[in-house]
mmCIF file of the N, C-alpha and C atoms, coordinates in Angstrom:
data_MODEL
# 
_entry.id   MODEL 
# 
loop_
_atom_site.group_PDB 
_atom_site.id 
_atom_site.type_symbol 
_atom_site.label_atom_id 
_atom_site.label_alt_id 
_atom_site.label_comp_id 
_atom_site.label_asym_id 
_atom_site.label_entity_id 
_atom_site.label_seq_id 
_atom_site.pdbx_PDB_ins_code 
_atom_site.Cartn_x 
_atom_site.Cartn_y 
_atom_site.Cartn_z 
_atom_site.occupancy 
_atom_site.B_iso_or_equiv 
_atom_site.pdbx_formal_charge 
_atom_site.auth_seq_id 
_atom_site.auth_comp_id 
_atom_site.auth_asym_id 
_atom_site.auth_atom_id 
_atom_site.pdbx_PDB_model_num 
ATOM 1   N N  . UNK A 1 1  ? -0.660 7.922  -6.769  1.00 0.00 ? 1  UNK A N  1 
ATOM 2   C CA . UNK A 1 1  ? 0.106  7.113  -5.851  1.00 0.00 ? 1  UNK A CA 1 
ATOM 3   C C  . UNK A 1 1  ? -0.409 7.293  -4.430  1.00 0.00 ? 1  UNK A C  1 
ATOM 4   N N  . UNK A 1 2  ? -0.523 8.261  -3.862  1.00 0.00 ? 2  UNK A N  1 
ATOM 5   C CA . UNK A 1 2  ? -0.906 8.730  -2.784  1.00 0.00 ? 2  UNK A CA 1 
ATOM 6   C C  . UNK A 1 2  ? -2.435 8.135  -2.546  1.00 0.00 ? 2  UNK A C  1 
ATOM 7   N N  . UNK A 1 3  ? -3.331 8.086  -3.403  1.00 0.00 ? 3  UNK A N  1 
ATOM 8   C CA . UNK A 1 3  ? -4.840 7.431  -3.242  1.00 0.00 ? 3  UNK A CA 1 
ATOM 9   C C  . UNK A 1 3  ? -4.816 5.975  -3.311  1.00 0.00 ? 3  UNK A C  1 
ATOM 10  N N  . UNK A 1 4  ? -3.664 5.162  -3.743  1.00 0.00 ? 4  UNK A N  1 
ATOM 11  C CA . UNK A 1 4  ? -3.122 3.726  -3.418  1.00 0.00 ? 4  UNK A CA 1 
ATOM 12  C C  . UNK A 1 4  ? -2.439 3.553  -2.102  1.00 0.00 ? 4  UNK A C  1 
ATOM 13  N N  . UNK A 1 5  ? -1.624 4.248  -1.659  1.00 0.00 ? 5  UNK A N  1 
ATOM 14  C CA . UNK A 1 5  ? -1.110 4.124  -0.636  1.00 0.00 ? 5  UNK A CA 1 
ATOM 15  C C  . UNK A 1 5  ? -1.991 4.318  0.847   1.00 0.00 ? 5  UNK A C  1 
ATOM 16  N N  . UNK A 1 6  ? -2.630 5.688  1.043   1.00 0.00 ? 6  UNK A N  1 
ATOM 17  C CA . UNK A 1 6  ? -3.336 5.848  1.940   1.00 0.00 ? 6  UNK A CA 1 
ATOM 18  C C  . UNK A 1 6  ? -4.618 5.046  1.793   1.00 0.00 ? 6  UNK A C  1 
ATOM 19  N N  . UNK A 1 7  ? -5.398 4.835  1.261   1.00 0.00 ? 7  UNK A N  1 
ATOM 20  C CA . UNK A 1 7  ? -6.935 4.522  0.493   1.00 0.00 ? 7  UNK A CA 1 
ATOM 21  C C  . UNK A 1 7  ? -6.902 2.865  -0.076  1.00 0.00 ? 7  UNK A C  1 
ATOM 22  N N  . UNK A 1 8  ? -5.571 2.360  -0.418  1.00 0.00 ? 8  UNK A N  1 
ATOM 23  C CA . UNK A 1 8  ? -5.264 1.083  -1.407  1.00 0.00 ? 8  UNK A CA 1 
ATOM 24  C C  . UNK A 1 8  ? -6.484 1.799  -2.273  1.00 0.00 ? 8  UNK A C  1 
ATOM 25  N N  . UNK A 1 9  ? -6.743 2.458  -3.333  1.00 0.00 ? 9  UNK A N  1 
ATOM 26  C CA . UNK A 1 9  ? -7.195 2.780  -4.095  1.00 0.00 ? 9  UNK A CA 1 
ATOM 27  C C  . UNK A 1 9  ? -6.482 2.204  -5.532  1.00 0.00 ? 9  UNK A C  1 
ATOM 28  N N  . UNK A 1 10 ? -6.535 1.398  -6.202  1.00 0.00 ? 10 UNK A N  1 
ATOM 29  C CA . UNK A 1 10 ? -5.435 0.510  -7.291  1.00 0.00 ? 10 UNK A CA 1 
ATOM 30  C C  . UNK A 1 10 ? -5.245 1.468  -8.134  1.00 0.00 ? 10 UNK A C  1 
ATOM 31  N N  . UNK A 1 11 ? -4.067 2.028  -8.932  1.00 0.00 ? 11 UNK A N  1 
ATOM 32  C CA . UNK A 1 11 ? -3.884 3.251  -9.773  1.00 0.00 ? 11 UNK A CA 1 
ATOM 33  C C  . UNK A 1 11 ? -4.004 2.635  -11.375 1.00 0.00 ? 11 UNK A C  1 
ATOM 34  N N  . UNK A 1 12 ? -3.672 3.703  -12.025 1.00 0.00 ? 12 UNK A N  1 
ATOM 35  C CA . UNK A 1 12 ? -3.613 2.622  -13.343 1.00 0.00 ? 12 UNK A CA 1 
ATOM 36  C C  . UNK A 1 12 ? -2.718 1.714  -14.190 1.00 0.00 ? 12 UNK A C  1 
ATOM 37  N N  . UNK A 1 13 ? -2.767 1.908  -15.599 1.00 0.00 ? 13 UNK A N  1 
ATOM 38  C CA . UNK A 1 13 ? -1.610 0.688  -15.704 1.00 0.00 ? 13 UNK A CA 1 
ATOM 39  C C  . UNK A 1 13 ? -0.216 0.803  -15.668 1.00 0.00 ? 13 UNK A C  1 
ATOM 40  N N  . UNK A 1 14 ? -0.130 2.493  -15.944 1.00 0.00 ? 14 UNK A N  1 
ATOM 41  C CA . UNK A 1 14 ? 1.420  2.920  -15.703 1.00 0.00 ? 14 UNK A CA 1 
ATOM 42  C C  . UNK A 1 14 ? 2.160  2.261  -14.163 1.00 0.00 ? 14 UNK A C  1 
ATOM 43  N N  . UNK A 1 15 ? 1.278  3.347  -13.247 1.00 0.00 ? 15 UNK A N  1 
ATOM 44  C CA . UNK A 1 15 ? 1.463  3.169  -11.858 1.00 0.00 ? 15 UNK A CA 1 
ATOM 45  C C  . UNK A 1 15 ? 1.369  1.521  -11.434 1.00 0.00 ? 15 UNK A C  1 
ATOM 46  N N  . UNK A 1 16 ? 0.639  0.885  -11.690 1.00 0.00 ? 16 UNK A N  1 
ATOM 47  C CA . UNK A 1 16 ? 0.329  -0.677 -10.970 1.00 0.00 ? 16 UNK A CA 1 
ATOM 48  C C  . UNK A 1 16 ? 1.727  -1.389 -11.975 1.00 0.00 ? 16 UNK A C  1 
ATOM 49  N N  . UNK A 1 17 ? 2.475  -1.365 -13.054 1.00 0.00 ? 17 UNK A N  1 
ATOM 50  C CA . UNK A 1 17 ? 3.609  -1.560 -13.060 1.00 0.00 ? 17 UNK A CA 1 
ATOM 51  C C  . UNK A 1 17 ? 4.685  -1.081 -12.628 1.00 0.00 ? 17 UNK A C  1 
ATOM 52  N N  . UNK A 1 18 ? 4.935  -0.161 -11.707 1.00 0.00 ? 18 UNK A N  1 
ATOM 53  C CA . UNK A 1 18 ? 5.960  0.270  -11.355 1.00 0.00 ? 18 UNK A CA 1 
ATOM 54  C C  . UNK A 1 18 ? 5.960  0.260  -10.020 1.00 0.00 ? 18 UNK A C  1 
ATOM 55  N N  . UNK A 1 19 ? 4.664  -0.267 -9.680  1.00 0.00 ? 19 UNK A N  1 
ATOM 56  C CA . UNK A 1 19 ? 4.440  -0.633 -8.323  1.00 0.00 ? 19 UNK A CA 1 
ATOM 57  C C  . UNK A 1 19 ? 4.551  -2.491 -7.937  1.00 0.00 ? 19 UNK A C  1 
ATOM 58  N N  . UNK A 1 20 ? 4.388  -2.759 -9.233  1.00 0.00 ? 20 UNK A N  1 
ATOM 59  C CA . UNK A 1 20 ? 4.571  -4.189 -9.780  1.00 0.00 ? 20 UNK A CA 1 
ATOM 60  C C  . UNK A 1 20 ? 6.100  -4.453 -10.013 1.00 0.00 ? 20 UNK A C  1 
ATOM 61  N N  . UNK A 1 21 ? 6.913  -3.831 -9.488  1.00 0.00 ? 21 UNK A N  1 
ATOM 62  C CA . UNK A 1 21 ? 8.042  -3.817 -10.299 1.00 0.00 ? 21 UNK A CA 1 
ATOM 63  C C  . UNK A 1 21 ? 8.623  -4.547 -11.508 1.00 0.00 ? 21 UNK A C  1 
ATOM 64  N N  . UNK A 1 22 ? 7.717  -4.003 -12.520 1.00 0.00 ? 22 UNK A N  1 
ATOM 65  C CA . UNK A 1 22 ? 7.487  -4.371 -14.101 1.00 0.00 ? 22 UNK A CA 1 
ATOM 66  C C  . UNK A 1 22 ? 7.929  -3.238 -14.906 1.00 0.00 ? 22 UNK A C  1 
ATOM 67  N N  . UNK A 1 23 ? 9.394  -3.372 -14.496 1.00 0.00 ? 23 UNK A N  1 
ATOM 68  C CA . UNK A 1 23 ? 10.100 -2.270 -15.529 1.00 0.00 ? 23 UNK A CA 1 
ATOM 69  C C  . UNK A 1 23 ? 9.800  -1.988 -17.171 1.00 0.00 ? 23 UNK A C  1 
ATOM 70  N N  . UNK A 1 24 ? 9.828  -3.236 -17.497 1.00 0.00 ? 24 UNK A N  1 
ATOM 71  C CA . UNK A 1 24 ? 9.108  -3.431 -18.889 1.00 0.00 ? 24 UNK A CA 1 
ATOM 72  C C  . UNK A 1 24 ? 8.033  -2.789 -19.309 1.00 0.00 ? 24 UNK A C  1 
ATOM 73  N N  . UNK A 1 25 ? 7.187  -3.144 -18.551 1.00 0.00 ? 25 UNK A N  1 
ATOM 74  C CA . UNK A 1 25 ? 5.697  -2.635 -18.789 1.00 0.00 ? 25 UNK A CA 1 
ATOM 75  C C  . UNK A 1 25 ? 5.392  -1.229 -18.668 1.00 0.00 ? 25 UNK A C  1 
ATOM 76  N N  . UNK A 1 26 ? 6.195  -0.720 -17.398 1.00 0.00 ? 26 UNK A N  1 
ATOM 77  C CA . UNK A 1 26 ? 6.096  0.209  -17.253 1.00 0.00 ? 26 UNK A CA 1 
ATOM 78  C C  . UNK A 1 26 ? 6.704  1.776  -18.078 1.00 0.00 ? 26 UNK A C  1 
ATOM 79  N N  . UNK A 1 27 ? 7.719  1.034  -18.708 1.00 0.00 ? 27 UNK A N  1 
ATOM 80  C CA . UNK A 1 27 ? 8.626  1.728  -20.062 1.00 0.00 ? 27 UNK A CA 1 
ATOM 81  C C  . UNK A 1 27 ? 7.270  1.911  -20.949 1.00 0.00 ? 27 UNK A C  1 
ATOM 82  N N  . UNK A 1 28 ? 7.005  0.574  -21.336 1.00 0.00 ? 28 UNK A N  1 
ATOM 83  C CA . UNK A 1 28 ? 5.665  0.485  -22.338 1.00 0.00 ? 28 UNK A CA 1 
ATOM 84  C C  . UNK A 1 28 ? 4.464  1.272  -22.358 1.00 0.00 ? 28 UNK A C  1 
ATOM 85  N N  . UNK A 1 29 ? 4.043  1.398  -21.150 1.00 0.00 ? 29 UNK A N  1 
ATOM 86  C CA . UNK A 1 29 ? 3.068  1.806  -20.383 1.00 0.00 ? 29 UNK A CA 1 
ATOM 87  C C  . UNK A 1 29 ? 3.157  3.533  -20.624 1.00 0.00 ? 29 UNK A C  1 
ATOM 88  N N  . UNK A 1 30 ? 4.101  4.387  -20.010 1.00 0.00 ? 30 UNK A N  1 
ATOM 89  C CA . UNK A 1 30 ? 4.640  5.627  -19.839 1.00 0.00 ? 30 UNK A CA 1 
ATOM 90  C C  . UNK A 1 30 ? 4.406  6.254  -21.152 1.00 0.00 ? 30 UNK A C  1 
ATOM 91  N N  . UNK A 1 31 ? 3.060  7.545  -21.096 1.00 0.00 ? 31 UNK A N  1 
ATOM 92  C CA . UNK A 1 31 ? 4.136  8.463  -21.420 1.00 0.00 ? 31 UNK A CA 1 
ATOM 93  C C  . UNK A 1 31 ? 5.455  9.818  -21.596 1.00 0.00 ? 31 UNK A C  1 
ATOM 94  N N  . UNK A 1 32 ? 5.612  10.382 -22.377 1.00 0.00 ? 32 UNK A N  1 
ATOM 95  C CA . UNK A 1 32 ? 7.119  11.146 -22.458 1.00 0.00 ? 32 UNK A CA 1 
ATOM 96  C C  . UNK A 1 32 ? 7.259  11.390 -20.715 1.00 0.00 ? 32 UNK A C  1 
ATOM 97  N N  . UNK A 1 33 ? 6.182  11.860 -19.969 1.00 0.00 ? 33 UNK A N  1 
ATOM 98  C CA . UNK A 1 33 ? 6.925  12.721 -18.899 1.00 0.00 ? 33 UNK A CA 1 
ATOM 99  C C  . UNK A 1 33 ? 6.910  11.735 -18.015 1.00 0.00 ? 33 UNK A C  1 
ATOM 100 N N  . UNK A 1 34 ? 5.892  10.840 -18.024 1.00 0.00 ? 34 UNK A N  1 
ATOM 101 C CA . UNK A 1 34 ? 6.247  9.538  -16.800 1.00 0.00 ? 34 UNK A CA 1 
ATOM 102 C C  . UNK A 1 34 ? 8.005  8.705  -17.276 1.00 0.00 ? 34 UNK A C  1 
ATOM 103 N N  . UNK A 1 35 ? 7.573  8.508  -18.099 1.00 0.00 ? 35 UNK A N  1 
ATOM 104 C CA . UNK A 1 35 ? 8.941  8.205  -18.907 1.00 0.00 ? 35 UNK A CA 1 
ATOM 105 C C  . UNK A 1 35 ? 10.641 8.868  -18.523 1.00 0.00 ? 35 UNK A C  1 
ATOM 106 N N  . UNK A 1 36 ? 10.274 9.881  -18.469 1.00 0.00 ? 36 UNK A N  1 
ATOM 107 C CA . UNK A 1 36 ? 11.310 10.795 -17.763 1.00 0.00 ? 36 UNK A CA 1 
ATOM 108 C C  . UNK A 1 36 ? 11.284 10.752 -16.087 1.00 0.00 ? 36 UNK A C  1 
ATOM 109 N N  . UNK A 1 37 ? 10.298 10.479 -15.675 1.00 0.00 ? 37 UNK A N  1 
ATOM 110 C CA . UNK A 1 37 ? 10.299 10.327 -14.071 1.00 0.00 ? 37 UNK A CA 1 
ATOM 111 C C  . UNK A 1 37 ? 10.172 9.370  -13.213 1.00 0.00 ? 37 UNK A C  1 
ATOM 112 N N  . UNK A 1 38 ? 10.263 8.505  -14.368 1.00 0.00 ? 38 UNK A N  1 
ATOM 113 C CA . UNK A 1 38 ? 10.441 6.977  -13.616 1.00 0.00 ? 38 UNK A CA 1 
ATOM 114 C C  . UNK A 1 38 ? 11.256 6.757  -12.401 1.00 0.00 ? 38 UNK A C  1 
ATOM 115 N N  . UNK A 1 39 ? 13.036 7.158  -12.491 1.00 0.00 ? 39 UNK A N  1 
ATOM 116 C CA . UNK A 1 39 ? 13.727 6.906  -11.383 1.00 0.00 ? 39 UNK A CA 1 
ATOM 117 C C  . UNK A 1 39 ? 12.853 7.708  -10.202 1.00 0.00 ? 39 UNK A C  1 
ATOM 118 N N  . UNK A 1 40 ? 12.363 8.463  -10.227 1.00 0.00 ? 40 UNK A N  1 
ATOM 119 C CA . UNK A 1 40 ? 11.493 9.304  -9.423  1.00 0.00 ? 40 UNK A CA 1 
ATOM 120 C C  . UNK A 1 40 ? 10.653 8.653  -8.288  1.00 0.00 ? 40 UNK A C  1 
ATOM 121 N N  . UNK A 1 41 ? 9.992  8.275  -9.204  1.00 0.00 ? 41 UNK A N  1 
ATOM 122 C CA . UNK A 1 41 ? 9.033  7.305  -8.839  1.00 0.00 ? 41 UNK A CA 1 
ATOM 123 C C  . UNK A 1 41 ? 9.751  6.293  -7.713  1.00 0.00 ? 41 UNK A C  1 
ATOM 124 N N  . UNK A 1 42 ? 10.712 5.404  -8.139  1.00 0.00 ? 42 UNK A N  1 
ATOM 125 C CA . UNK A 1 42 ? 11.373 4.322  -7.810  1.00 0.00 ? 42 UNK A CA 1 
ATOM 126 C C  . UNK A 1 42 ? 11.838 4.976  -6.633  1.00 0.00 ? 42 UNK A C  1 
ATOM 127 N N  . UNK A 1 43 ? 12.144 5.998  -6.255  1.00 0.00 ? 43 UNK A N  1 
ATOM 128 C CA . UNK A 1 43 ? 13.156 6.780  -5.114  1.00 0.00 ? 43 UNK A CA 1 
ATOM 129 C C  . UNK A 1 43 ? 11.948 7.203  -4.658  1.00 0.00 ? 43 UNK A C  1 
ATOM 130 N N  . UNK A 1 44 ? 11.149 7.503  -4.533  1.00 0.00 ? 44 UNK A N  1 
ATOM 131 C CA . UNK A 1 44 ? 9.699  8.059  -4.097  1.00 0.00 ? 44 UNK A CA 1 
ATOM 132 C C  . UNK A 1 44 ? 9.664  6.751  -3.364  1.00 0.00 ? 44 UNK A C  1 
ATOM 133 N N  . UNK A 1 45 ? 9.573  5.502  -3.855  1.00 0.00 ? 45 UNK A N  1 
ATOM 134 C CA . UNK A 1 45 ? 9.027  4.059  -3.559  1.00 0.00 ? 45 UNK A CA 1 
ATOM 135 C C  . UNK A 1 45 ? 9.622  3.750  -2.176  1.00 0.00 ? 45 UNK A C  1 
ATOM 136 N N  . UNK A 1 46 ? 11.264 3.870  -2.483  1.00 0.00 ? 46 UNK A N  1 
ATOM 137 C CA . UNK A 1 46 ? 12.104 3.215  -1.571  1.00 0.00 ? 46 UNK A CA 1 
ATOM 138 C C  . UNK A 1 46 ? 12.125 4.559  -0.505  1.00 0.00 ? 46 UNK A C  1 
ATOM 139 N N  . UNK A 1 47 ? 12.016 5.805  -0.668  1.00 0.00 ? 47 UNK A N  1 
ATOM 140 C CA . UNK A 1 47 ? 12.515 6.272  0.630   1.00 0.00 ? 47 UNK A CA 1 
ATOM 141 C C  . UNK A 1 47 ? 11.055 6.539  1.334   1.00 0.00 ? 47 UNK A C  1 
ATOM 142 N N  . UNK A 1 48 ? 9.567  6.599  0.486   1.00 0.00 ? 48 UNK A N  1 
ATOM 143 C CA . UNK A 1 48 ? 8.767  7.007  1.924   1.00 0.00 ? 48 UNK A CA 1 
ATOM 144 C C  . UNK A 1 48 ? 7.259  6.057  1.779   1.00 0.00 ? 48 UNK A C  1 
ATOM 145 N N  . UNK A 1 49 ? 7.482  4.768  0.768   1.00 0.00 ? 49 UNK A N  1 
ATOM 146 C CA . UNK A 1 49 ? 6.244  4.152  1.140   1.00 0.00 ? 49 UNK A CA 1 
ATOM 147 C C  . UNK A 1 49 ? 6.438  3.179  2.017   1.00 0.00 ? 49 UNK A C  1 
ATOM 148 N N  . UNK A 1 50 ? 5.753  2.638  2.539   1.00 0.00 ? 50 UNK A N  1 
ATOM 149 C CA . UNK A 1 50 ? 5.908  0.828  3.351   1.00 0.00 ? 50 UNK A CA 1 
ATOM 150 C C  . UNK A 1 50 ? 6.002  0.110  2.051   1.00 0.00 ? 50 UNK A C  1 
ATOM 151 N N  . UNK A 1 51 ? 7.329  -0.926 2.679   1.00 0.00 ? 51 UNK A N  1 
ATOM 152 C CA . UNK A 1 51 ? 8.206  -2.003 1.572   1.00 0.00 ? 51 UNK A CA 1 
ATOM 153 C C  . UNK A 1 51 ? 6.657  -2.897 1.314   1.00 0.00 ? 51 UNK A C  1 
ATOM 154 N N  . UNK A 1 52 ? 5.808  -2.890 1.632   1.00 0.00 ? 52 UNK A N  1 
ATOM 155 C CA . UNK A 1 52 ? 5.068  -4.149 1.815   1.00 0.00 ? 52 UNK A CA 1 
ATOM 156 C C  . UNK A 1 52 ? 3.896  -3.699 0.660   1.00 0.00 ? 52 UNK A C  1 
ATOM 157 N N  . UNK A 1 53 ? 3.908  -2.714 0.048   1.00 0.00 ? 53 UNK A N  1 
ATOM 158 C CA . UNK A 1 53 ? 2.823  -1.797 -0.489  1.00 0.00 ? 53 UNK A CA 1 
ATOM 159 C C  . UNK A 1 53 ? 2.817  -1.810 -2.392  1.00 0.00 ? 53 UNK A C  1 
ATOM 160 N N  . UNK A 1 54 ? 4.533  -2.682 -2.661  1.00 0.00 ? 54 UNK A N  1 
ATOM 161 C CA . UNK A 1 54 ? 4.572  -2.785 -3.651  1.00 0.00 ? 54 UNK A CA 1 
ATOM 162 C C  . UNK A 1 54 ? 5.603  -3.761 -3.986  1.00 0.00 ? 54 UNK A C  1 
ATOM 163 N N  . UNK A 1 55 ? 5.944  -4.202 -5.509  1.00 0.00 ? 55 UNK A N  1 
ATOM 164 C CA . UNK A 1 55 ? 7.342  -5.205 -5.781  1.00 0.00 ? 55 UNK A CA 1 
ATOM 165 C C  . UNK A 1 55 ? 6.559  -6.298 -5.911  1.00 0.00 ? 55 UNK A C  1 
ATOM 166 N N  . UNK A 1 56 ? 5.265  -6.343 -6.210  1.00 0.00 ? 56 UNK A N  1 
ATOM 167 C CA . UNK A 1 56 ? 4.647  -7.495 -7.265  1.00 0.00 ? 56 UNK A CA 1 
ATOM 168 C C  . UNK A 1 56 ? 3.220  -7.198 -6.887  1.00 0.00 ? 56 UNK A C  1 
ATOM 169 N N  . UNK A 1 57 ? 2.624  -7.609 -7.869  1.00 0.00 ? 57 UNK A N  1 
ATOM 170 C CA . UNK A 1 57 ? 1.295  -7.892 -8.386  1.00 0.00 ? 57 UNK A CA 1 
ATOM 171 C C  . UNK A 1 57 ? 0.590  -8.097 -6.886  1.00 0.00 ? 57 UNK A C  1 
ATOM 172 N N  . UNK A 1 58 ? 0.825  -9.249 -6.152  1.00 0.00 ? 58 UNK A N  1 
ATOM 173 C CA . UNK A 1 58 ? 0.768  -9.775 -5.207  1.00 0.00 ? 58 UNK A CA 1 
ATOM 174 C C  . UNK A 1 58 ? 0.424  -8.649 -3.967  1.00 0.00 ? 58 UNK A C  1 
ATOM 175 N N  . UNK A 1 59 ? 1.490  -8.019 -3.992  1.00 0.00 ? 59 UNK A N  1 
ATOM 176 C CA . UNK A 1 59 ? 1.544  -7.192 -2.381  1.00 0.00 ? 59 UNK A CA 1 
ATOM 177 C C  . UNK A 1 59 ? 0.847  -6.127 -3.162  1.00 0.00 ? 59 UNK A C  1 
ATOM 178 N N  . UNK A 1 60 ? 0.501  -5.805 -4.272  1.00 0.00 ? 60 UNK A N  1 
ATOM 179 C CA . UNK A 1 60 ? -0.514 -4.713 -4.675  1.00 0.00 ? 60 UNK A CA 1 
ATOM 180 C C  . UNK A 1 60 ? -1.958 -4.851 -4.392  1.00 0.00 ? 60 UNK A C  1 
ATOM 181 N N  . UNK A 1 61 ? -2.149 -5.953 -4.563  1.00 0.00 ? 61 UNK A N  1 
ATOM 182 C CA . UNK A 1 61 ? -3.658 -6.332 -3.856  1.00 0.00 ? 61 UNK A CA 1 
ATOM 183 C C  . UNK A 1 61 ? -3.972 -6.546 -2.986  1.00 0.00 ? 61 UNK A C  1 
ATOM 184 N N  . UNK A 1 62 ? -3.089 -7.556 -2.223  1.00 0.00 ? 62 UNK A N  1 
ATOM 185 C CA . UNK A 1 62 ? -2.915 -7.358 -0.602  1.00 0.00 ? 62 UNK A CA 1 
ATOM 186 C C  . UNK A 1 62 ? -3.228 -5.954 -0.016  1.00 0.00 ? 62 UNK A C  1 
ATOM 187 N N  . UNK A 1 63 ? -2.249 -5.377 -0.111  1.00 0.00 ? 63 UNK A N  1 
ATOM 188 C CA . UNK A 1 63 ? -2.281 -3.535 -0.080  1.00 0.00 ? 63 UNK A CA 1 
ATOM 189 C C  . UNK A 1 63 ? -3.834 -3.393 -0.099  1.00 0.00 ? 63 UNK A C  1 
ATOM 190 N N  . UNK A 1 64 ? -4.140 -3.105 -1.385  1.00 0.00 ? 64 UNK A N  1 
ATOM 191 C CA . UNK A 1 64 ? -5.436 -2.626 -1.905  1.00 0.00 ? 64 UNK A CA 1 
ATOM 192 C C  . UNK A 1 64 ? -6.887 -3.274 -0.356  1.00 0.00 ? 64 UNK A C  1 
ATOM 193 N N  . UNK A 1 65 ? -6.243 -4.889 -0.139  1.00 0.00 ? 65 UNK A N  1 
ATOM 194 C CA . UNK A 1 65 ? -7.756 -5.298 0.692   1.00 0.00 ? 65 UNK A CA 1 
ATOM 195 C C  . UNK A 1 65 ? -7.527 -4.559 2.118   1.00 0.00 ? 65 UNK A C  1 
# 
């Protein structure tokens, strides 16, 4: 997360759905321990990245250029 955020470095498919906010996928995606740390993640998201950095496909690549 941290090498996407600082770097836009694109993470993989777990991370780029949950940065995608693709709950689905990202269930799919996970496993056991991401799986368990999902809300984590999501509270990680909202209290210390920039809103603009994730919540679709879209602002992930943006980000990334």
């Amino acid at each position: 997360m941290a090498c996407y955020v600082v770097l836009g470095v694109l993470p993989g498919s777990f991370l780029r759905a949950v940065l995608s906010n693709d709950l689905i996928e990202a269930g799919r995606m996970a496993d056991d321990e991401n799986r368990r740390c999902l809300i984590d993640y999501v509270m990680f998201l909202i209290n210390y990245v920039p809103s603009d950095c994730y919540g679709s496909p879209e602002a992930m690549r943006a980000w990334a250029k």
